[in-house]
N, C-alpha and C positions, 0 to 999 in steps of 0.2 A: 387694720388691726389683725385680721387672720394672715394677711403676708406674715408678720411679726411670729405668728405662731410657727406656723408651718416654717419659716425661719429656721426660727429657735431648735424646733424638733428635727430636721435636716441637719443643723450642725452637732448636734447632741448625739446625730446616727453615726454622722460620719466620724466624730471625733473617738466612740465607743469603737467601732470598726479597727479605727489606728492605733488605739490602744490595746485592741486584743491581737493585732498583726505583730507589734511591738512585745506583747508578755511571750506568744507563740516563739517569736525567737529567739528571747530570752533561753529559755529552754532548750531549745533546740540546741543552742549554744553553749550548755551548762552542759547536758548528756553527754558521758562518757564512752557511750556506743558509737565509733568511727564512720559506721553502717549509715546510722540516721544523719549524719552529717553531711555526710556523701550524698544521700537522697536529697536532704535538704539543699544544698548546695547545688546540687542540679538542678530540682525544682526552679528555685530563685533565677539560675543563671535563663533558664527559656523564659520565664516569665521578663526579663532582661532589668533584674535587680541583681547589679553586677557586684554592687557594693556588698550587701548583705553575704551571698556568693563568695565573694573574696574573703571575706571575713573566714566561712566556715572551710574554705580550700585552705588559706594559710595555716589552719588548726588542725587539720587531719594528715597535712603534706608530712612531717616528720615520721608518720604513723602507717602512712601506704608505700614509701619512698619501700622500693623495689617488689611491691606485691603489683599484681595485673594494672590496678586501679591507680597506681602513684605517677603514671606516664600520661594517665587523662588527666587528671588533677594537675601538673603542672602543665600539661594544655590550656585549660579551664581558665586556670589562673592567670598564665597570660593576656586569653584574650577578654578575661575580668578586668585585665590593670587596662590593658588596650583599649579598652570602650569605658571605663573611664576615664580615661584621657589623661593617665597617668606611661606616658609615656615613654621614660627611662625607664620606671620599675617594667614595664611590659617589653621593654625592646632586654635587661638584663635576663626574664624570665624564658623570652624565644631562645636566648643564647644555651639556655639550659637544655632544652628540647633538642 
């Protein structure tokens, strides 16, 4: 009967957890600040949540394309398609580089 609880309460943690990881990049994702997406995007990419990462690199790539920052991003992005195993888009993105 206490497995049950203790259960209960474990999935209840972890499910709150994914759900505020989820609302965080929401937002993230909505902010018009190029800045924060850029951090963000790199965060995610070490943490090697490539997916989310790619998300926020394809949203800012029209936005940095010729500042310092637009030659790491299409780096970035690459090796985001490359490690997830999207293979053509990441072998079309090296060609860019």
């Amino acid at each position: 009967m206490q497995d049950q609880v203790w259960g209960k309460l474990l999935l209840g943690v972890m499910m709150a957890l994914f759900i505020s990881s989820c609302s965080n990049f929401k937002k993230i994702e909505k902010n018009e600040d190029w800045r924060v997406k850029y951090e963000a995007a790199l965060n995610y990419y070490n943490k090697k949540d490539y997916y989310r990462a790619a998300i926020l690199f394809e949203q800012i790539r029209p936005i940095v394309r010729g500042l310092p920052e637009g030659e790491k991003v299409e780096f970035y992005l690459a090796y985001c398609q490359y490690n997830e195993r999207t293979y053509l888009l990441a072998s079309n993105q090296f060609r860019v580089l």
